[in-house]
C-alpha positions in Angstrom: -51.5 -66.0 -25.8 -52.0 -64.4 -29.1 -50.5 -61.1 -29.8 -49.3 -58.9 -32.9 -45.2 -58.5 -33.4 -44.6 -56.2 -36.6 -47.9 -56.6 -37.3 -48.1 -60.0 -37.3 -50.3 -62.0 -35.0 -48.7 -64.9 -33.8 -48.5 -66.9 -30.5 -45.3 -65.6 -28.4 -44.3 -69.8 -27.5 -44.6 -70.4 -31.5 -42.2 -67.4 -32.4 -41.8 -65.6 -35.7 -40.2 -66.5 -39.0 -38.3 -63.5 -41.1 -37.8 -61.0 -38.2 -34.8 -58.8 -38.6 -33.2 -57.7 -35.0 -31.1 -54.5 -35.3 -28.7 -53.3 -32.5 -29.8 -49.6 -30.8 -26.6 -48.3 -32.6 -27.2 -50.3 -36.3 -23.7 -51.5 -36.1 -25.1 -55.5 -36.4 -28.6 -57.0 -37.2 -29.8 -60.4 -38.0 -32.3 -63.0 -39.4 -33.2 -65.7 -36.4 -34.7 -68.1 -37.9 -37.6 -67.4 -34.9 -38.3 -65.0 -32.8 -40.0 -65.3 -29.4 -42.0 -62.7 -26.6 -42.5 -65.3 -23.9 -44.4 -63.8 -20.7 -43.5 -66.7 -18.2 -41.5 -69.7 -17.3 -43.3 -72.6 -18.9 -43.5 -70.5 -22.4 -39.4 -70.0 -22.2 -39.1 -74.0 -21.6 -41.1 -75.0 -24.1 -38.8 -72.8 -26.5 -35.6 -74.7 -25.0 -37.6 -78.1 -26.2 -38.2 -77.1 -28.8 -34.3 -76.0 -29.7 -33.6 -79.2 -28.8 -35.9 -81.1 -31.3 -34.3 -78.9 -34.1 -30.9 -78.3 -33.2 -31.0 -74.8 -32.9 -29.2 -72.2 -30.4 -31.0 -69.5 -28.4 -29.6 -66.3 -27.7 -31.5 -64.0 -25.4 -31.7 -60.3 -26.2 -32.4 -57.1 -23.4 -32.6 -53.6 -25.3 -30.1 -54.7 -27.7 -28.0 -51.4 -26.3 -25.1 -53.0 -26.6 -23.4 -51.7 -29.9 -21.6 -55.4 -30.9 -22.9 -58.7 -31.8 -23.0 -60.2 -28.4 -26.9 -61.5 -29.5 -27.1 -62.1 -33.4 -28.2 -65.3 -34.0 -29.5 -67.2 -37.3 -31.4 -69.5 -34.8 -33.6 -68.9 -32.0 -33.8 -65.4 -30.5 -35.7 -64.7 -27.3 -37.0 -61.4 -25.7 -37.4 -60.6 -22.5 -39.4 -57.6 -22.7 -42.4 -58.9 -20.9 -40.0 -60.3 -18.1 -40.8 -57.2 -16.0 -42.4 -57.7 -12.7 -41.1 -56.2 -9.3 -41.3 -59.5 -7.4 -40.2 -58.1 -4.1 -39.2 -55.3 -2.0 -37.4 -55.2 1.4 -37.2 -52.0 2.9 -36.0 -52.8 5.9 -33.0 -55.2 4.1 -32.6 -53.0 1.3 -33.0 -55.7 -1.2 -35.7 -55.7 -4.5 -36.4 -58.7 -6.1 -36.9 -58.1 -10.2 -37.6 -60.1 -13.6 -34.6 -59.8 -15.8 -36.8 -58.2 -18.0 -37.2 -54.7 -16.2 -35.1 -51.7 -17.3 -33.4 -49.6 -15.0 -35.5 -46.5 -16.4 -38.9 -48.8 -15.3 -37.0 -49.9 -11.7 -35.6 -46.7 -10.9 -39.1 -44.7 -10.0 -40.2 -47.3 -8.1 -37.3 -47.4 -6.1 -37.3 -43.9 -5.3 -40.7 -43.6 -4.2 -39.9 -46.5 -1.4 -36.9 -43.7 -0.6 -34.4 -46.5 -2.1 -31.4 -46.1 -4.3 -29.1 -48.6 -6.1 -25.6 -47.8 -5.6 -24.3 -47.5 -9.1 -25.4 -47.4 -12.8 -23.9 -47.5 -16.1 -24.1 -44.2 -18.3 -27.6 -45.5 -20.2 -30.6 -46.6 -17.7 -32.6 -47.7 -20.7 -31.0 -51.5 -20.3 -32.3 -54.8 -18.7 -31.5 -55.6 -15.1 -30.3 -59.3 -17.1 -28.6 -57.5 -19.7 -26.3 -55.5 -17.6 -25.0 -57.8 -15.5 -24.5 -60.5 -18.4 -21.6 -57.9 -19.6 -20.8 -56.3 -16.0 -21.6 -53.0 -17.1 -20.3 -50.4 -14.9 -20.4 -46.5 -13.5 -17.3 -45.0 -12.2 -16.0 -44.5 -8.6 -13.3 -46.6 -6.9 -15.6 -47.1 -4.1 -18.2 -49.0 -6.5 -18.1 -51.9 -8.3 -19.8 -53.3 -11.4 -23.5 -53.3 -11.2 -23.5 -57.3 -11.8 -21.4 -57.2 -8.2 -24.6 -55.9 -6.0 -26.4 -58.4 -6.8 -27.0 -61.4 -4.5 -28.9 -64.0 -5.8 -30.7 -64.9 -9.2 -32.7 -67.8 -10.7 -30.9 -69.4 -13.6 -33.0 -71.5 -16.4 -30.8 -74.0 -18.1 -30.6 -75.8 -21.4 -32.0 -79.1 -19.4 -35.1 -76.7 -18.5 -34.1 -76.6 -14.9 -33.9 -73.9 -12.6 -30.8 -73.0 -10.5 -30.6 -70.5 -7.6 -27.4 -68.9 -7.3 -26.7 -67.1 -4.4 -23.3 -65.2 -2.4 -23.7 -69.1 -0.2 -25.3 -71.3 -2.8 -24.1 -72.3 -6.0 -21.0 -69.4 -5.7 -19.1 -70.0 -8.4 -22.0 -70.0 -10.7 -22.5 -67.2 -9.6 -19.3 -65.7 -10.3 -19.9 -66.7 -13.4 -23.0 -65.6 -14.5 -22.8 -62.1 -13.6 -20.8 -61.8 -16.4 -21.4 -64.7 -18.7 -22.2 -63.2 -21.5 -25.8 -65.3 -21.8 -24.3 -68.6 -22.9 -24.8 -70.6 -19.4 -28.7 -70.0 -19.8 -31.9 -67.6 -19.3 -31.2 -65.4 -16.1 -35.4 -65.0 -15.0 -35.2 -62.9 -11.8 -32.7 -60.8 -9.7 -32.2 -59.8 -6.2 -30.5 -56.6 -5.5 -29.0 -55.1 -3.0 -29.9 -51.5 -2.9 -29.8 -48.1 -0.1 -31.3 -45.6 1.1 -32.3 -43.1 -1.4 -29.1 -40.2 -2.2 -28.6 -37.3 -4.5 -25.7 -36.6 -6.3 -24.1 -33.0 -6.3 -22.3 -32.8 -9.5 -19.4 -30.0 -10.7 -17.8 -29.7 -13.5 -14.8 -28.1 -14.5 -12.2 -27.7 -17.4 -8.1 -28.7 -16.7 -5.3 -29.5 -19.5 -4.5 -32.7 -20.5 -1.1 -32.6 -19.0 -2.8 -31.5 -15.5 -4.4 -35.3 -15.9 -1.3 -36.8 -17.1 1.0 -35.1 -14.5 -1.5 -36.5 -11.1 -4.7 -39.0 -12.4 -5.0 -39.2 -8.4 -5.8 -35.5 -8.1 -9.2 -36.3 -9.9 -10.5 -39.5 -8.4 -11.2 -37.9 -5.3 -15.2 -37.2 -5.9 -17.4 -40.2 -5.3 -18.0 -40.5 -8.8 -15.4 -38.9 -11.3 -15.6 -38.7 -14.6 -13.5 -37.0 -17.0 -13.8 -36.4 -21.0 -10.7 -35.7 -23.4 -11.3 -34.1 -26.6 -9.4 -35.3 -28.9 -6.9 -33.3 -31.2 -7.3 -30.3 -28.3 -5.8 -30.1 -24.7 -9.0 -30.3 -23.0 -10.5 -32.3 -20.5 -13.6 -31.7 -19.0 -13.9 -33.7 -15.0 -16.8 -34.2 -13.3 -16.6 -34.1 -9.7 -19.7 -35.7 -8.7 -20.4 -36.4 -4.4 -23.4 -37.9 -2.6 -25.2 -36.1 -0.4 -28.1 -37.5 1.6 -30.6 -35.0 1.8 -30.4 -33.3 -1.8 -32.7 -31.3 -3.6 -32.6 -31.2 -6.9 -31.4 -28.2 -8.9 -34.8 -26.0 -10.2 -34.0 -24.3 -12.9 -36.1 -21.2 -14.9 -38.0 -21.6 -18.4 -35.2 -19.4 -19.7 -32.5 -21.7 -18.2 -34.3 -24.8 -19.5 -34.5 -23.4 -23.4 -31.2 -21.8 -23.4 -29.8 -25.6 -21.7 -32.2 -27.4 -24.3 -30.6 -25.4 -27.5 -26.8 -25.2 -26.0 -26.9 -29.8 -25.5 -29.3 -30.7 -28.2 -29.2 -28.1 -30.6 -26.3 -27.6 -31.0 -24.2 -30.1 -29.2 -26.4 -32.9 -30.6 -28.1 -31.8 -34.3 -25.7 -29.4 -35.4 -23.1 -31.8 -34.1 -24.2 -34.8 -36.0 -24.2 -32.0 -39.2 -20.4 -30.9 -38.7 -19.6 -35.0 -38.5 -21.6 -35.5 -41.1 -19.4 -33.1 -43.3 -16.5 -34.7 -42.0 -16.7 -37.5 -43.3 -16.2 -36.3 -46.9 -13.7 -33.6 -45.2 -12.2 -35.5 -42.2 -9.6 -32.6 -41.6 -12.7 -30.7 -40.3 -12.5 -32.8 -37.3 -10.1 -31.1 -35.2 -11.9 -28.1 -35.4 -14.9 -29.1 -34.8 -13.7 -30.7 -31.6 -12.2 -27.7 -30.7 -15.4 -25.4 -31.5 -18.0 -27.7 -29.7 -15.8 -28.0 -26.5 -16.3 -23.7 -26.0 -19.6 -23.5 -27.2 -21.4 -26.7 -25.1 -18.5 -27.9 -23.1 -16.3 -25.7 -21.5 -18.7 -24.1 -18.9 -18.5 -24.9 -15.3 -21.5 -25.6 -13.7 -22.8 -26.9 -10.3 -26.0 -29.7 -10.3 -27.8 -31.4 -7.8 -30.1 -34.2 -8.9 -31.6 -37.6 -7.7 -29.0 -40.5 -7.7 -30.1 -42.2 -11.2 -30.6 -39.1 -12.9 -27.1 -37.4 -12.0 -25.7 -40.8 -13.0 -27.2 -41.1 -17.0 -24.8 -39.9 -20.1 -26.1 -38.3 -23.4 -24.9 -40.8 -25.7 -25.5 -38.2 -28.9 -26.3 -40.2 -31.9 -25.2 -43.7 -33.6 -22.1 -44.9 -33.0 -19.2 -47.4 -32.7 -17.5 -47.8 -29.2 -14.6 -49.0 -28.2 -13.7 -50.2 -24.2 -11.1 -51.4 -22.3 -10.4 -51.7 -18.9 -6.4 -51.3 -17.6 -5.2 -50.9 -14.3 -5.4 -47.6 -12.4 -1.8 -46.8 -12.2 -1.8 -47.2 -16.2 -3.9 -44.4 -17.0 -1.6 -41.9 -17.3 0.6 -44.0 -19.7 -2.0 -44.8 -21.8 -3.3 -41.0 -22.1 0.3 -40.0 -23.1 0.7 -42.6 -26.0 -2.4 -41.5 -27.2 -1.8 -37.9 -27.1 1.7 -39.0 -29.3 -0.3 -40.8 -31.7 -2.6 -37.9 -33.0 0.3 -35.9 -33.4 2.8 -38.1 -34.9 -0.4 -39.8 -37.3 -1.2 -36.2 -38.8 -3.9 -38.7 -41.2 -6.0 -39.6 -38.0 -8.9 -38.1 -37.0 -10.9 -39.1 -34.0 -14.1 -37.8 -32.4 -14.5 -36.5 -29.2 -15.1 -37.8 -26.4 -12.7 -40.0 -24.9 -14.2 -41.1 -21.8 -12.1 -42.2 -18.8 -14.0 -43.6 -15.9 -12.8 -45.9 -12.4 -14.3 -49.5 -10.9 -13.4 -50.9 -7.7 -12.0 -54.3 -8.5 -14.5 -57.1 -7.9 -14.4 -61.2 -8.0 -16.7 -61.7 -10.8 -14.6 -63.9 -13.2 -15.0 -62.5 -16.7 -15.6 -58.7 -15.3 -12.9 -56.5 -16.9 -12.0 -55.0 -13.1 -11.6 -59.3 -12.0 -8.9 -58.6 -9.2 -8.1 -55.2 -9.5 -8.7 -51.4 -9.2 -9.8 -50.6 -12.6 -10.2 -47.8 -15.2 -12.3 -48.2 -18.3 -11.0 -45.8 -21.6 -13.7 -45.7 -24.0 -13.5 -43.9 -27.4 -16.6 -43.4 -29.8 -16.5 -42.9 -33.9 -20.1 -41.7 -34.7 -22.0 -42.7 -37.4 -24.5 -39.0 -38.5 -27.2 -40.2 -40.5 -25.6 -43.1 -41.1 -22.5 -42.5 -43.1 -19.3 -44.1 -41.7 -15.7 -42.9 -41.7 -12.2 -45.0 -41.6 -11.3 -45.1 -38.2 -9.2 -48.2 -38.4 -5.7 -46.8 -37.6 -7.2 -45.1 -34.8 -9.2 -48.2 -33.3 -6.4 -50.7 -33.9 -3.5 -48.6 -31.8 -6.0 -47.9 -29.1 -6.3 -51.5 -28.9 -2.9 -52.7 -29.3 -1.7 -50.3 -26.8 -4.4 -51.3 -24.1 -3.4 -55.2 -24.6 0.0 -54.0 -23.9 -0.9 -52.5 -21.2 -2.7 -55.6 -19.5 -6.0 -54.2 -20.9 -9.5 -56.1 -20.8 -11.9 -55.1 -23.7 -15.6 -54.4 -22.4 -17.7 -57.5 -23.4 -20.5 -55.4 -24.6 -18.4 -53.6 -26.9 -15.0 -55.5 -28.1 -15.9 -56.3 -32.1 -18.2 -53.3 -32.2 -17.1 -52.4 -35.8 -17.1 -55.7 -36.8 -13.6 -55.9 -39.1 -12.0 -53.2 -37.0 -9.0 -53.6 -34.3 -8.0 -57.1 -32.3 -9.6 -60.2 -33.3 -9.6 -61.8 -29.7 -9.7 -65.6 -29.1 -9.9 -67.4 -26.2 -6.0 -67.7 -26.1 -6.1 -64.1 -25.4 -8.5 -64.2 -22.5 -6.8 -67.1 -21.1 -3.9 -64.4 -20.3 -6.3 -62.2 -19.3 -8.4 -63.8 -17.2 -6.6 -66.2 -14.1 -10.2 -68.2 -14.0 -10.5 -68.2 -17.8 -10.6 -71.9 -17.8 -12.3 -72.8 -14.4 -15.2 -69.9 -16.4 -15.6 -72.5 -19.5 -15.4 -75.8 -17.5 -18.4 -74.3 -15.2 -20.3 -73.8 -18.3 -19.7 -76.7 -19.7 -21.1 -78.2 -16.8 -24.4 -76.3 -16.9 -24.8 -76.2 -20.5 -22.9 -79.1 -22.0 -24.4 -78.6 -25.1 -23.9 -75.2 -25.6 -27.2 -74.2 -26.5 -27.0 -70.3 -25.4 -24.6 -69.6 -28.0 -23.7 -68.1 -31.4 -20.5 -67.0 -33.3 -19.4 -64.4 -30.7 -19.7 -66.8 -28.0 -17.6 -69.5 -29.7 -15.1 -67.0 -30.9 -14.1 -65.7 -27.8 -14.6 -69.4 -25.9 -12.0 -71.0 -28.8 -8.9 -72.2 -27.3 -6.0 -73.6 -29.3 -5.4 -76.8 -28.1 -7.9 -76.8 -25.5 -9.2 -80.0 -24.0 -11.9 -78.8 -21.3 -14.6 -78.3 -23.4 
């Protein structure tokens, strides 16, 4: 199959030479020394063979939404993109059956017009169905788990070129691994779902102190879905209280409504935004007041939504950015919040952008997933980059970290080494202590893939273990 990538023709098994891949938040790029567009099975083998015959690794690549270096390669870089088939759908079981290759924002319609649902979705639909569970990306509710745990069986293709189904009865703790195996045991080519009945979300929003959150997290985790929003260098939090309802209809709203909605969160709370942080960054003492002006203006209304399930769940992520995730345990939250709140005002020099996003995951036996074993909740905090100019965040990003490793934290996979030099350089001796099935994890893989041919720096960073003798 011939077809034109940059405007170059080539044949998607043969690959390019001198593409540059580039991240959705241009925090990483590279230079594979070949890039591939398969469309089926037999193209994606022949890529492995021909890895093989050169020595080269493969890395496999979704939307590229993820804002660290979890895909850059120098070798062989594969796309997905035309992985995007619906294979299969059970009403009656409440399953669909997808190529890794499909966004949510592509599988999401079509599951609503067969009056089906998935349960749970991260903040951003625009990501592969093989992406997001390769880094056990998650929503928040402690009823619902990572995505990566609803799903119950998927084809695995291995460095030998075989194919391995992995299902809750077959091939379990390959499973368990996979969901979150960060694409080094091989190419994940389809996915079985378990999905519901179609539900809508009504969604409030409201605006308590800081200290209301710090005095009794409990109070706000009783919605289906909370999620609340500090802004930094203020004593605001914004919560949404978000419950399903089954027979929903979706919030209509005027012409008027829809401008003055359209110039409140995108005029001003995205493009003037990115302005004020742009300024910032040669006057970073603007900061606090910026924070403090945006949350009146865009943020500190309370307003009452109803909306489809996927929609109600999706998160305007503004403009480019770093991120920085960790997961701790629920009773920590509190702890956390209040050393954090100490920092900014002992550390008059540190400025940090709003928002900090707290969110909740039912604890799950995936083995890498950040909620492994326990009731979870994910702190994320952002440091935008508007028009592309960068600010020194480092004090900031390196106490947030310390203090969640303290803390038993678990970075995000998708997100730990977002700004490259910044924060914790984590090895494998840190997940180890992490992680209780750390070890069984990289002795499965090495089984799979004993040549490690899905993997790149990232991968061999976090899999180094001093002293280790199972790989």
């Amino acid at each position: 199959m011939t077809e034109k990538v940059n405007g170059i023709e080539i044949k998607s098994i043969d690959g390019i030479e001198g593409y540059q891949w580039q991240n959705w938040a241009q925090t990483h790029s590279c230079n594979p020394s070949r890039y591939f567009e398969p469309d089926n099975i037999e193209g994606l083998r022949e890529i492995i063979y021909s890895a093989k015959e050169n020595n080269k690794k493969i890395r496999v690549v979704g939307c590229g939404k993820s804002p660290n270096n979890i895909v850059c390669t120098s070798d062989y870089l594969i796309s997905l993109k035309k992985f995007k088939k619906v294979l299969a759908i059970d009403e009656q079981k409440q399953t669909v059956k997808v190529e890794s290759g499909i966004t949510f924002t592509e599988l999401n319609p079509i599951l609503e017009r067969k009056n089906l649902s998935v349960s749970i979705l991260g903040s951003i639909s625009d990501v592969s169905v093989g992406g997001a569970i390769s880094v056990a990306v998650h929503g928040s509710g402690l009823k619902y788990s990572v995505v990566s745990n609803y799903v119950i069986e998927l084809d695995l293709l291995t460095s030998s070129g075989d194919v391995i189904k992995c299902t809750k009865h077959e091939n379990t703790e390959l499973l368990h691994s996979v969901l979150c195996g960060l694409g080094a045991f091989g190419i994940i080519l389809n996915v079985t779902l378990q999905v519901e009945t179609l539900f809508y979300v009504h969604n409030f929003v409201q605006t308590v102190t800081l200290d209301d959150v710090i005095d009794d997290i409990y109070e706000y985790l009783e919605s289906d879905y909370p999620k609340l929003y500090w802004f930094p260098h203020t004593d605001h939090v914004v919560v949404n209280h978000s419950n399903r309802i089954k027979n929903g209809r979706p919030t209509k709203f005027s012409y008027l409504e829809r401008l003055t909605n359209w110039i409140v969160n995108y005029g001003i709370g995205y493009y003037a935004l990115e302005f004020c942080y742009y300024i910032s960054t040669y006057i970073p003492q603007l900061i606090p007041l910026i924070n403090r002006t945006f949350f009146k203006i865009v943020y500190s209304k309370q307003e009452e939504v109803v909306d489809v399930s996927y929609k109600s769940f999706q998160l305007e992520c503004l403009f480019k950015q770093y991120v920085n995730e960790w997961s701790i345990p629920v009773e920590s939250t509190s702890l956390v919040l209040l050393q954090l709140r100490r920092f900014f005002e002992t550390n008059k020099d540190v400025f940090a952008h709003f928002p900090i996003e707290i969110r909740f995951v039912k604890g799950d036996e995936i083995y890498m997933s950040p909620s492994f074993g326990r009731n979870s909740c994910y702190i994320n905090i952002v440091n935008y980059k508007p028009y592309g100019r960068e600010n020194d965040f480092r004090k900031y990003w390196e106490f947030f970290e310390l203090t969640m490793k303290e803390l038993g934290g678990r970075p995000h996979w998708a997100k730990i080494g977002s700004a490259k030099d910044y924060g914790q350089q984590l090895t494998g001796s840190d997940f180890i202590k992490m992680y209780g099935m750390f070890r069984p994890f990289l002795q499965i893989k090495k089984r799979v893939d004993p040549i490690s041919m899905f993997s790149n720096s990232f991968i061999e960073n976090i899999f180094r273990v001093k002293n280790d003798t199972s790989r």
